[in-house]
Backbone as CSV, one residue per row, in Angstrom:
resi,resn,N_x,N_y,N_z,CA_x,CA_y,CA_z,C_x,C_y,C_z
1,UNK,-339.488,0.734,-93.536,-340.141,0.019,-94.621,-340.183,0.906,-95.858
2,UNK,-339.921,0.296,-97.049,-340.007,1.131,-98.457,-341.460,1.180,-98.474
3,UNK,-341.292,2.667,-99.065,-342.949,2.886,-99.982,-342.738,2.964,-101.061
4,UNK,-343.831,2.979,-101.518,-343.703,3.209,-103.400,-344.270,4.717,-103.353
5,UNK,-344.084,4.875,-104.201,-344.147,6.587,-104.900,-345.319,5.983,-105.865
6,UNK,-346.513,7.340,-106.098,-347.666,7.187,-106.260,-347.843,8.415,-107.866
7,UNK,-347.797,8.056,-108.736,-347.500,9.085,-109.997,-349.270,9.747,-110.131
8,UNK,-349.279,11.111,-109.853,-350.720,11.216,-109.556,-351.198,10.900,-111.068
9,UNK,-352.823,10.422,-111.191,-352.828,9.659,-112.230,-353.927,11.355,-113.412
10,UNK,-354.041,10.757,-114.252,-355.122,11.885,-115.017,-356.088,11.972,-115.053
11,UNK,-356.975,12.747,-114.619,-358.415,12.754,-114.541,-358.666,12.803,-116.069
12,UNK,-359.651,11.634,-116.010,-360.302,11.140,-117.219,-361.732,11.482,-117.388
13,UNK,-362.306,11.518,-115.529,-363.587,11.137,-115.695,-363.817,12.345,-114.205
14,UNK,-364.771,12.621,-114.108,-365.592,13.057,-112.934,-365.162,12.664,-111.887
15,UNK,-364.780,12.683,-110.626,-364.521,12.314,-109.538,-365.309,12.132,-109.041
16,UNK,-365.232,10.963,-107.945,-366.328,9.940,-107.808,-366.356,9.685,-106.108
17,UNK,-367.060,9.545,-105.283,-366.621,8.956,-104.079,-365.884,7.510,-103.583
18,UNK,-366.291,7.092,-104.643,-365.754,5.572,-105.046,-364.432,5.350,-105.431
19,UNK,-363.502,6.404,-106.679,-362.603,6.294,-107.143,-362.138,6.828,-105.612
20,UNK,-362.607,8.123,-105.021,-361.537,8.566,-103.976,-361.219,7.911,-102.677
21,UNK,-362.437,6.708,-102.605,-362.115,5.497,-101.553,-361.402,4.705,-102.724
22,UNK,-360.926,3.918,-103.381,-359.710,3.102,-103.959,-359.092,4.011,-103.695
23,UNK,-358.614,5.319,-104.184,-357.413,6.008,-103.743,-356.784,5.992,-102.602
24,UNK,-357.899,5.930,-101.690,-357.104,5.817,-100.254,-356.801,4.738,-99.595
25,UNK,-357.234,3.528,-100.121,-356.672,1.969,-100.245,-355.407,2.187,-100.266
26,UNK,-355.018,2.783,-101.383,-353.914,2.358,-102.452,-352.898,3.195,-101.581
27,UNK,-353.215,4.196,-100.824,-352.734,5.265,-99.866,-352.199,4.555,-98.742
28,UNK,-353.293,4.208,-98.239,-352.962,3.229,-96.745,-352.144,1.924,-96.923
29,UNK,-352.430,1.475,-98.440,-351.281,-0.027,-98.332,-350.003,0.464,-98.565
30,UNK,-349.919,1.179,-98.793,-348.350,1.634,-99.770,-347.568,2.516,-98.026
31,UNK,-348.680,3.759,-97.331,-347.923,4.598,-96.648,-348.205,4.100,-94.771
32,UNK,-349.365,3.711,-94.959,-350.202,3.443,-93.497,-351.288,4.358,-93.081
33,UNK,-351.905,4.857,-92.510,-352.842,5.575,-91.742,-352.035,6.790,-92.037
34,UNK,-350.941,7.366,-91.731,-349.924,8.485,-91.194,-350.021,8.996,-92.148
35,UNK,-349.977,8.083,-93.562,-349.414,8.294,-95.036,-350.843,9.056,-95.713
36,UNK,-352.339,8.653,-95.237,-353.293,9.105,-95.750,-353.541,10.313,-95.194
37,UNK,-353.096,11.093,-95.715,-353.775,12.868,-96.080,-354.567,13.707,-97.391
38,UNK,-355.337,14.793,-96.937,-355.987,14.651,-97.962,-355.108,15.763,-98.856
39,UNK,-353.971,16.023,-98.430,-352.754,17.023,-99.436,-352.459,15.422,-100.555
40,UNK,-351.832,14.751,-99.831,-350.988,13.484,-101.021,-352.370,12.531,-101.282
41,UNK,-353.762,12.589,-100.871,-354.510,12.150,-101.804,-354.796,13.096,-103.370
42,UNK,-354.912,14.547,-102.799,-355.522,15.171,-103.893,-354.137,15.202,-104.881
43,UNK,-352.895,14.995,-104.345,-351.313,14.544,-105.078,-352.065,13.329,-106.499
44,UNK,-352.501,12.274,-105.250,-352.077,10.995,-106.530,-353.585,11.306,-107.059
45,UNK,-354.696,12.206,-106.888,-356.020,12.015,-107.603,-355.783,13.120,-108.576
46,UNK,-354.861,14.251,-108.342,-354.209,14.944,-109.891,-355.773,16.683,-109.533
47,UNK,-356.207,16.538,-108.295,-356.957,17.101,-108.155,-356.511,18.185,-106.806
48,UNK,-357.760,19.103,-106.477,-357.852,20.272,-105.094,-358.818,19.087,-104.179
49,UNK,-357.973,19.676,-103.185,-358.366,19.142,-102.005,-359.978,19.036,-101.506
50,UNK,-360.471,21.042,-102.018,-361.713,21.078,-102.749,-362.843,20.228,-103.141
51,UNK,-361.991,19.471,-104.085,-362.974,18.304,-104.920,-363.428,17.143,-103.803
52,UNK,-362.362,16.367,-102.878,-362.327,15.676,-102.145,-363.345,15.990,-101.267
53,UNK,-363.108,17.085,-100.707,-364.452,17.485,-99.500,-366.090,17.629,-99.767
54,UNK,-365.787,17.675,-101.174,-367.173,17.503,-101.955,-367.803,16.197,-101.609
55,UNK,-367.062,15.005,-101.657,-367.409,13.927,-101.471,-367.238,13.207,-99.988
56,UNK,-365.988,13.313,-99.338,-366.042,13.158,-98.007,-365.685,13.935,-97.200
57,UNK,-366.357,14.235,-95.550,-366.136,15.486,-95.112,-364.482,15.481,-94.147
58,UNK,-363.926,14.314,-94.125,-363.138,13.705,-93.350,-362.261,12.700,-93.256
59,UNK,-361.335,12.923,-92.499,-360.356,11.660,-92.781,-360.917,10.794,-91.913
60,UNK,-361.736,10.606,-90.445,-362.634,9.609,-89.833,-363.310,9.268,-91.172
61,UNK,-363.937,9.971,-92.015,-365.162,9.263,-92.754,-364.247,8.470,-93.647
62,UNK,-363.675,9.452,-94.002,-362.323,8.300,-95.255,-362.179,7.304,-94.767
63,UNK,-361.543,6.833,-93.596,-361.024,5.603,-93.022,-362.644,4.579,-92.705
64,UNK,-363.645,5.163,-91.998,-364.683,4.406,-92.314,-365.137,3.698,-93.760
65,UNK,-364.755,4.746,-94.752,-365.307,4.264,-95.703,-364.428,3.300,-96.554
66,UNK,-362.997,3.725,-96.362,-362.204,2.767,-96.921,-362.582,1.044,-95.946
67,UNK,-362.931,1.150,-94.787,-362.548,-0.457,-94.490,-364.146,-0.599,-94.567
68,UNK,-364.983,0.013,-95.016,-366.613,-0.726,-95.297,-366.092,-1.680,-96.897
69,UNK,-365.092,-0.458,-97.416,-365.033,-0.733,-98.933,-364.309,-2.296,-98.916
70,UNK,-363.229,-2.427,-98.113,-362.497,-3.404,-98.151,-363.274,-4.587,-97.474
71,UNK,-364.016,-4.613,-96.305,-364.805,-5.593,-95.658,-365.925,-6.253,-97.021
72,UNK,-366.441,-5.051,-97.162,-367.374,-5.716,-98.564,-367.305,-6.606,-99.840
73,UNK,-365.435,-5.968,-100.175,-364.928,-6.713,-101.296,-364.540,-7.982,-100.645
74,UNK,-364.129,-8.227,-99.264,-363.866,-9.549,-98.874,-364.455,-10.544,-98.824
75,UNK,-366.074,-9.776,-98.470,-367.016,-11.022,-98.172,-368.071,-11.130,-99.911
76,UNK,-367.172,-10.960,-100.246,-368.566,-11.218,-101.642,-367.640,-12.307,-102.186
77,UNK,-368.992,-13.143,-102.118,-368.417,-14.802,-102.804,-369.218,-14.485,-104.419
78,UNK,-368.362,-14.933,-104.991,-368.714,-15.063,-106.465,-369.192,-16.368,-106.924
79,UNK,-369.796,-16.799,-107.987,-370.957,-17.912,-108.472,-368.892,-18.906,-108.595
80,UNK,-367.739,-19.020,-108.479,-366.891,-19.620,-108.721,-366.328,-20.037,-107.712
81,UNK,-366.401,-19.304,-106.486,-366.253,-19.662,-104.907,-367.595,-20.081,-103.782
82,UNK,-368.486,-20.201,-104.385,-369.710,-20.515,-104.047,-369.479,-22.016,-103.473
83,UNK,-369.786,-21.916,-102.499,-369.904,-23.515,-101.583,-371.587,-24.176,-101.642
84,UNK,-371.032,-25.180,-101.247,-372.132,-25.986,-101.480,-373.361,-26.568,-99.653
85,UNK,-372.324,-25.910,-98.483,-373.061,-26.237,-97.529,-372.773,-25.154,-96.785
86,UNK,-373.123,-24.577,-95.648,-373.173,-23.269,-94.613,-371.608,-23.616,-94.598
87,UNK,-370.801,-24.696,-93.715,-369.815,-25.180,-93.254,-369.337,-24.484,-94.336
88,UNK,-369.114,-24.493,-95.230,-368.166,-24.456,-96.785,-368.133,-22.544,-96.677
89,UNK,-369.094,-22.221,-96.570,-369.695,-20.974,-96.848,-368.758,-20.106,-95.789
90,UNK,-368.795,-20.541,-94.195,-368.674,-19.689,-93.442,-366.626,-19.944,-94.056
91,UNK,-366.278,-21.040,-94.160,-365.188,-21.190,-94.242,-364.825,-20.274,-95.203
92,UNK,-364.866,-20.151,-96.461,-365.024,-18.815,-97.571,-365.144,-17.567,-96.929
93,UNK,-366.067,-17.096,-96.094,-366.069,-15.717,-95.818,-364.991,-15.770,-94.510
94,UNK,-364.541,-16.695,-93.691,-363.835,-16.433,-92.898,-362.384,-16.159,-93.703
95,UNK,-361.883,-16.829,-94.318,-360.666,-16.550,-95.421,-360.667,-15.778,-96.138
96,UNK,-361.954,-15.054,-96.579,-361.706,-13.805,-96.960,-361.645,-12.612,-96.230
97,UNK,-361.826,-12.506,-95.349,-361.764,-11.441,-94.382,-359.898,-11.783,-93.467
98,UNK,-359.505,-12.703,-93.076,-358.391,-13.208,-92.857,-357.063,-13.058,-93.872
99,UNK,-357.858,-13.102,-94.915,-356.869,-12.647,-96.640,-356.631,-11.027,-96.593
100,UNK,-357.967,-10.523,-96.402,-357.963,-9.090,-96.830,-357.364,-8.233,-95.121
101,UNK,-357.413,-8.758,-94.362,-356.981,-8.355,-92.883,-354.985,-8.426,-93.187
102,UNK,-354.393,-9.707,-94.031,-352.948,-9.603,-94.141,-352.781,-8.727,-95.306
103,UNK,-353.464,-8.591,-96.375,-352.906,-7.924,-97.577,-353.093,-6.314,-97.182
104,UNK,-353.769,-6.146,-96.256,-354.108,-4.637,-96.014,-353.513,-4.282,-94.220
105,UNK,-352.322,-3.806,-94.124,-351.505,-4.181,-92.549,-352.429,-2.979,-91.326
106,UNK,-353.397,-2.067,-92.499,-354.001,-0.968,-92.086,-355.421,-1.344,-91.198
107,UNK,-356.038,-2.438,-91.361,-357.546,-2.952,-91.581,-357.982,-3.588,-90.152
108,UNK,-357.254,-3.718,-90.157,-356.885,-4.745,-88.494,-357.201,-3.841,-87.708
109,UNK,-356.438,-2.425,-87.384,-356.428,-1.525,-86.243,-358.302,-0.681,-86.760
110,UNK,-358.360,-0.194,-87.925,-359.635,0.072,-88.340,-360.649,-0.450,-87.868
111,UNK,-360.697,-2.105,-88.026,-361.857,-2.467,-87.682,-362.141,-2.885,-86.023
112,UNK,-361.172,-2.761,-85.291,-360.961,-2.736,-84.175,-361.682,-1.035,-83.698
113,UNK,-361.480,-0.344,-84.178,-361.728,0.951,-83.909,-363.201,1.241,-83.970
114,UNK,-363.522,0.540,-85.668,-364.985,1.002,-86.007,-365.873,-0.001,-84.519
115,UNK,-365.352,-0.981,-84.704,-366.360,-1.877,-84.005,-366.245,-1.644,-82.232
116,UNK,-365.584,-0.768,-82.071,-365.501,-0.176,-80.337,-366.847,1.360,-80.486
117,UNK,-365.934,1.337,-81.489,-366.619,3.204,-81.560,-367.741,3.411,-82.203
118,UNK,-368.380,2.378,-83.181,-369.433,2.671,-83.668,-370.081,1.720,-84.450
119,UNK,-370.377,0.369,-83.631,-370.803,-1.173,-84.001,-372.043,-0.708,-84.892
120,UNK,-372.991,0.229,-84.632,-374.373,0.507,-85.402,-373.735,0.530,-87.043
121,UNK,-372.638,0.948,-87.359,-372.464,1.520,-89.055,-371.777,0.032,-89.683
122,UNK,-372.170,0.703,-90.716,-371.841,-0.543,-91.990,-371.333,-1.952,-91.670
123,UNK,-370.311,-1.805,-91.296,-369.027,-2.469,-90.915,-369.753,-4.071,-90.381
124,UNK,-369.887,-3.690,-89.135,-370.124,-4.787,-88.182,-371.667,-5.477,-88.307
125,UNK,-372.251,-4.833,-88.865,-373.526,-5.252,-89.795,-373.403,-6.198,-90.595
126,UNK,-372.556,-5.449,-91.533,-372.056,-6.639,-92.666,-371.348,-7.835,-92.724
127,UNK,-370.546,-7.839,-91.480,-369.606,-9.175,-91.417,-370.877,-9.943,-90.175
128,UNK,-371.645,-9.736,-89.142,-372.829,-10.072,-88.848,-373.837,-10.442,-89.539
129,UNK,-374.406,-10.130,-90.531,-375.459,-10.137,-91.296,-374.925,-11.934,-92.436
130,UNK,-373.378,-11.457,-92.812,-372.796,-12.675,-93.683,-373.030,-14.063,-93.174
131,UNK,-372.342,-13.828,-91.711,-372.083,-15.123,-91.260,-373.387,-15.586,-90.144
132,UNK,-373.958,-14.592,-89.835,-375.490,-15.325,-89.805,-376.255,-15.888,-90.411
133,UNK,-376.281,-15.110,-91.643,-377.281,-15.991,-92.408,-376.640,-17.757,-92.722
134,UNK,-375.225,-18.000,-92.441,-374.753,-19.345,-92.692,-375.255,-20.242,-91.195
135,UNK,-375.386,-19.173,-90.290,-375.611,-19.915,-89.071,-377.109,-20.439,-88.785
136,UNK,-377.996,-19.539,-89.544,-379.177,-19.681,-89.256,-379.472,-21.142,-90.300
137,UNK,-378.925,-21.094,-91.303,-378.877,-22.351,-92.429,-378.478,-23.570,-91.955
138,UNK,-377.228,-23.351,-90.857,-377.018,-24.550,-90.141,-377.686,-24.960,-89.378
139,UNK,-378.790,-24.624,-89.212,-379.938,-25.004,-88.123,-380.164,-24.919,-86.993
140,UNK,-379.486,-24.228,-86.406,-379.041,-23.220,-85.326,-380.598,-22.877,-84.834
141,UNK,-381.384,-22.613,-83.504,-382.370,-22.429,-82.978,-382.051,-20.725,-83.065
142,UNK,-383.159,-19.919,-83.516,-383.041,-18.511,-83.255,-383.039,-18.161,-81.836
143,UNK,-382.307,-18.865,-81.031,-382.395,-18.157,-79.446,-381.265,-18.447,-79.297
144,UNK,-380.259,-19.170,-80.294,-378.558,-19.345,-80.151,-377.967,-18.643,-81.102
145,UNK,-379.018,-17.804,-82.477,-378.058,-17.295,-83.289,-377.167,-16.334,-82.602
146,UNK,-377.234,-15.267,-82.294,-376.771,-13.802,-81.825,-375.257,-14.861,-81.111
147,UNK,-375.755,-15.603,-79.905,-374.067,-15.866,-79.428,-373.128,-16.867,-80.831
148,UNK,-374.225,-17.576,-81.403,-373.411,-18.445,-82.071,-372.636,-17.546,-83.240
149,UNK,-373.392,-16.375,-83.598,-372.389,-15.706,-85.472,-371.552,-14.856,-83.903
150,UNK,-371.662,-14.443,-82.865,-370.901,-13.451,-82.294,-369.480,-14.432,-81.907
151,UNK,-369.631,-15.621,-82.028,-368.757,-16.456,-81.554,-367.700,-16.409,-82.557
152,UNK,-368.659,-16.723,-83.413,-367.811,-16.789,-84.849,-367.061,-15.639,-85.476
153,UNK,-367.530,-14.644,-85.124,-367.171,-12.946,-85.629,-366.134,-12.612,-84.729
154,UNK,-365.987,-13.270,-83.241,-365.083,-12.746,-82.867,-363.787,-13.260,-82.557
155,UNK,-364.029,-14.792,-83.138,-362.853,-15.486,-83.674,-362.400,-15.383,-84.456
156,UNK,-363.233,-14.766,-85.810,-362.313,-14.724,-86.895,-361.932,-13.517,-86.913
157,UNK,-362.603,-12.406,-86.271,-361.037,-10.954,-86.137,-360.069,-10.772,-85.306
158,UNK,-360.549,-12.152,-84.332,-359.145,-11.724,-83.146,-358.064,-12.569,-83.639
159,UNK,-358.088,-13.805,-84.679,-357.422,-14.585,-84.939,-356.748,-13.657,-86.263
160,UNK,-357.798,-12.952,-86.891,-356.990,-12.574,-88.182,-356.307,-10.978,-87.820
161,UNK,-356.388,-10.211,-86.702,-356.068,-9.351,-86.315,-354.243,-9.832,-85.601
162,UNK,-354.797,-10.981,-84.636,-353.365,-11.269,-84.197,-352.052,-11.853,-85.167
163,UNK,-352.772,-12.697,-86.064,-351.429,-12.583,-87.519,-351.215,-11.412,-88.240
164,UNK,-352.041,-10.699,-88.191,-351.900,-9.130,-88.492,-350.506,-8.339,-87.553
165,UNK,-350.406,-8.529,-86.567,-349.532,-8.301,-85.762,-348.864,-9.285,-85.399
166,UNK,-348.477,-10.041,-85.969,-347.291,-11.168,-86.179,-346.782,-10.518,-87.289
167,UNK,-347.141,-10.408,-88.359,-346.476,-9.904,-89.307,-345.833,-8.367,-89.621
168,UNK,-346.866,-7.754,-88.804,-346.125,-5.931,-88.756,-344.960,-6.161,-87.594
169,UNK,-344.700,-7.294,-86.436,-343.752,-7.446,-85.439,-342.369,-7.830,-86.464
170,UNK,-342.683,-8.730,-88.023,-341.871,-9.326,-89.045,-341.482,-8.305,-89.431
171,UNK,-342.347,-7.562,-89.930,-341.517,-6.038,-90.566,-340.621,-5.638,-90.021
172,UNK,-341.363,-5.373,-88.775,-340.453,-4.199,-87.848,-338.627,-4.826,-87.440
173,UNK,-338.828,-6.417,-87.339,-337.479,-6.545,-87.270,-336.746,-6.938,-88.518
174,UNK,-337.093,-6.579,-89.729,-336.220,-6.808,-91.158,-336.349,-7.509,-92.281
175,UNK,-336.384,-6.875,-93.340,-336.638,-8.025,-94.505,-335.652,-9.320,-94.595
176,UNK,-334.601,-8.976,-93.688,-333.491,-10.230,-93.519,-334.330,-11.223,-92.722
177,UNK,-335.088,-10.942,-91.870,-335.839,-12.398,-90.552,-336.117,-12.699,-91.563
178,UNK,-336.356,-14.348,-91.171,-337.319,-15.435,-92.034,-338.498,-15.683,-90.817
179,UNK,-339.478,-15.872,-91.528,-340.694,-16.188,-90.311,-340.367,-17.149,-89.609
180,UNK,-339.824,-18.200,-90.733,-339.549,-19.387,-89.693,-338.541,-19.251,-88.557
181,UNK,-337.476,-18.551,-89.224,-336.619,-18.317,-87.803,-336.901,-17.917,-86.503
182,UNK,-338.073,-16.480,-87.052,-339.119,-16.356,-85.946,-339.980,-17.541,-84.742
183,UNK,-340.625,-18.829,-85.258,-341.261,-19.586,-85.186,-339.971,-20.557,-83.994
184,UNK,-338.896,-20.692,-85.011,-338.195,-21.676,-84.130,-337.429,-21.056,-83.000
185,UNK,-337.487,-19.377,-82.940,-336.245,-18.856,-81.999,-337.552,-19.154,-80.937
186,UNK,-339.327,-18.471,-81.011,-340.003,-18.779,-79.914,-340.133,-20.255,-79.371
187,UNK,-340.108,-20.781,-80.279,-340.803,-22.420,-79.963,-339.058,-23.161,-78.847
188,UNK,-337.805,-22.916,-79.656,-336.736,-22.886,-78.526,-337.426,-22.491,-77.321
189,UNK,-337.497,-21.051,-77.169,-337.670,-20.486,-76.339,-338.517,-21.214,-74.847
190,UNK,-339.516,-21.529,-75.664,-341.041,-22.141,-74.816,-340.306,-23.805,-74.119
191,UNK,-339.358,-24.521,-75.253,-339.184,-25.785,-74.916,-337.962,-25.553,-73.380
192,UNK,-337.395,-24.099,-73.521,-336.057,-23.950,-72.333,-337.150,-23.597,-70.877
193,UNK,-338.524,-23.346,-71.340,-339.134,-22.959,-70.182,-339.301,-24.160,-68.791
194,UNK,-339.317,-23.316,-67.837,-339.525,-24.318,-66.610,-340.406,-25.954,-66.427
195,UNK,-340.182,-26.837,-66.309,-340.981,-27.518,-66.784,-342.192,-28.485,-65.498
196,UNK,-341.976,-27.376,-64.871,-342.975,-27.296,-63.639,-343.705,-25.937,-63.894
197,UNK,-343.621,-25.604,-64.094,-344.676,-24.380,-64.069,-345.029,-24.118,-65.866
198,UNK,-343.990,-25.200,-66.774,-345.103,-25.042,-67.860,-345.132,-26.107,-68.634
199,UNK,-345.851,-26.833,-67.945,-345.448,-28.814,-68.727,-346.338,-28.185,-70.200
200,UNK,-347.389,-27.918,-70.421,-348.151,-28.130,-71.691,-347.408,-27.613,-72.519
201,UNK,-347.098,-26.214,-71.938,-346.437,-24.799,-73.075,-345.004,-25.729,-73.933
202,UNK,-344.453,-26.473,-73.095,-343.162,-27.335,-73.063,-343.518,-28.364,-73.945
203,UNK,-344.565,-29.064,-73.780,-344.593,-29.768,-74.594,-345.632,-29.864,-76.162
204,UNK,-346.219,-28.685,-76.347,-346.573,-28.107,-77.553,-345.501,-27.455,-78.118
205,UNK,-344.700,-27.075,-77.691,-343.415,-25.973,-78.096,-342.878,-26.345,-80.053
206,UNK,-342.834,-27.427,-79.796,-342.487,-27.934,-81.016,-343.778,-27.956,-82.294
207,UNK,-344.522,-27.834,-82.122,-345.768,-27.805,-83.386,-345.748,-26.270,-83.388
208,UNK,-345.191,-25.304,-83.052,-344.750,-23.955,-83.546,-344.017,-23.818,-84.937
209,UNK,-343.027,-24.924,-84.870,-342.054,-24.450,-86.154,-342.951,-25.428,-87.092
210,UNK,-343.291,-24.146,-88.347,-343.303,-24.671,-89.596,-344.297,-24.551,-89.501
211,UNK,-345.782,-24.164,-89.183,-347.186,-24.629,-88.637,-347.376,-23.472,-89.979
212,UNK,-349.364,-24.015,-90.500,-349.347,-22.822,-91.536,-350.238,-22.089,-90.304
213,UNK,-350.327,-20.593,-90.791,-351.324,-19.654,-90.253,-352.797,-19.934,-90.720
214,UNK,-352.881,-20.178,-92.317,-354.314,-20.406,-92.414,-354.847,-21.493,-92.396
215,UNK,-354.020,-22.720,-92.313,-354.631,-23.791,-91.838,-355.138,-23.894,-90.293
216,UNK,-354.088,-22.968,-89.332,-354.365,-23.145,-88.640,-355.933,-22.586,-87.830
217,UNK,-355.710,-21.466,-88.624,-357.172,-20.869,-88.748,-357.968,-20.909,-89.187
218,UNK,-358.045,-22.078,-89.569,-359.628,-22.947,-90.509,-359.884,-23.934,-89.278
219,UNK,-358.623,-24.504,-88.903,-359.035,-25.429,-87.332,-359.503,-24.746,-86.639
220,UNK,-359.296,-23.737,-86.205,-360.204,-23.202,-85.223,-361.578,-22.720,-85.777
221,UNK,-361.963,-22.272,-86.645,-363.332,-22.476,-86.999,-364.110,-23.674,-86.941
222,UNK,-363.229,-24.499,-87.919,-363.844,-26.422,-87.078,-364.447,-26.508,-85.857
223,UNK,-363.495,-25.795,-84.907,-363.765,-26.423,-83.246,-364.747,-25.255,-82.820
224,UNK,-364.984,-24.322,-83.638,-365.810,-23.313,-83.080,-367.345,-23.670,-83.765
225,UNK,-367.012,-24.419,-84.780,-368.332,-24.875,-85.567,-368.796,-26.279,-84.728
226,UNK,-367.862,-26.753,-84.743,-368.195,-28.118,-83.745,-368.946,-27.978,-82.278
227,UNK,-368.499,-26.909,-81.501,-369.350,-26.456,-80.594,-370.914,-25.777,-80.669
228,UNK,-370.600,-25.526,-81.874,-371.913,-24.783,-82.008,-373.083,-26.207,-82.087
229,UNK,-372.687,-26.355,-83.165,-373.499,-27.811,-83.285,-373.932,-28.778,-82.572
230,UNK,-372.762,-29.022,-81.557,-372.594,-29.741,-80.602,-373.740,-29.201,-79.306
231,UNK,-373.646,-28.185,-79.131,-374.589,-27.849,-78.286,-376.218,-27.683,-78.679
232,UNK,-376.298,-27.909,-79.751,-377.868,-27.893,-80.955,-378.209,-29.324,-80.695
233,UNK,-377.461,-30.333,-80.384,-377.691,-31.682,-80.002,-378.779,-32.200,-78.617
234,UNK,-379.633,-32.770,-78.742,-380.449,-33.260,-77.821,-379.784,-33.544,-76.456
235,UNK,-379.844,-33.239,-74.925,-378.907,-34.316,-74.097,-379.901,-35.363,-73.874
236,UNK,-379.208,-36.366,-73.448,-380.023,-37.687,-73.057,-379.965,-38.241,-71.346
């Protein structure tokens, strides 16, 4: 995969902990994890390595702090994306975290990491804290929130993690593949399968080609919202 070359820029201003998390954004989208060091950060920050350690003690803390930075910018709805019901709401923060999970190929394995290794920090707070408060609005009994936002939290990173790795699998075989070719060589694939041992797989095979990713991943929030609700219902 091409990288871009990073022209270290001029210190204008004080170095900041803030500017040196964007720096390492801009590090990790361009090189990957491998690519972030703190030699070719203090490269593109025009600074000593020195300065950097002033502010963070580590490349663990760097990488924590870069995907708090990126989780945060995802979930902040602005007065122009502002919905008008929870439903609307959770749908917004789920697409933004699903947006910022493909534009960043780094974020996926991160937050997989933070949230094994250390659910107490920022991270998993914040994407918890978001989509609860939409759950508790939906009227949700406080003795179903915890499974109902955990339901929801862990659909929308395993769903936006696994197109995450649909698309680094795209890389890896060439800027020549077309996705779709991708789509129709599996969906072939599934329709040549046995058709005793896989009638369904066989006969879904075909709603593979052409399907969108984020539509498809707004349906599954539907059916994950629909359950929720659904079970908030009286039985008779």
């Amino acid at each position: 995969m091409a990288t871009r070359k990073h022209r270290p820029e001029r210190r204008g201003q004080p170095l900041s902990r803030e500017r040196i998390v964007e720096a390492a954004v801009e590090l990790l989208d361009a090189e990957g994890e491998n690519g972030l060091t703190f030699r070719a950060l203090s490269r593109h920050l025009a600074t000593g390595p020195g300065a950097i350690y002033w502010h963070v003690a580590n490349k663990s803390e760097l990488l924590d702090a870069t995907t708090d930075a990126v989780v945060a910018d995802a979930l902040t709805i602005g007065p122009a994306e502002a919905q008008d019901s929870p439903q609307a709401e959770i749908h917004a923060l789920a697409l933004g975290l699903f947006d910022a999970v493909d534009r960043h190929p780094w974020l996926a394995a991160q937050l997989a990491v933070q949230l094994a290794r250390s659910p107490w920090r920022s991270v998993a707070p914040r994407i918890f804290e978001s989509l609860g408060r939409q759950v508790r609005a939906l009227g949700v009994p406080e003795s179903s929130w915890f499974t109902s936002a955990s339901a929801l939290m862990h659909y929308i990173l395993g769903a936006a993690g696994q197109n995450a790795a649909n698309a680094a699998s795209g890389r890896v075989l060439g800027a020549g593949v077309d996705r779709d070719e991708i789509l129709d060589t599996v969906s072939t694939a599934w329709e040549q399968l046995d058709p005793d041992d896989y009638p369904f797989t066989r006969a879904v095979a075909h709603q593979m080609r052409g399907h969108d990713d984020r539509e498809q991943f707004l349906a599954g929030i539907d059916l994950v919202l629909t359950g929720i609700t659904a079970a908030q219902q009286p039985t008779t």
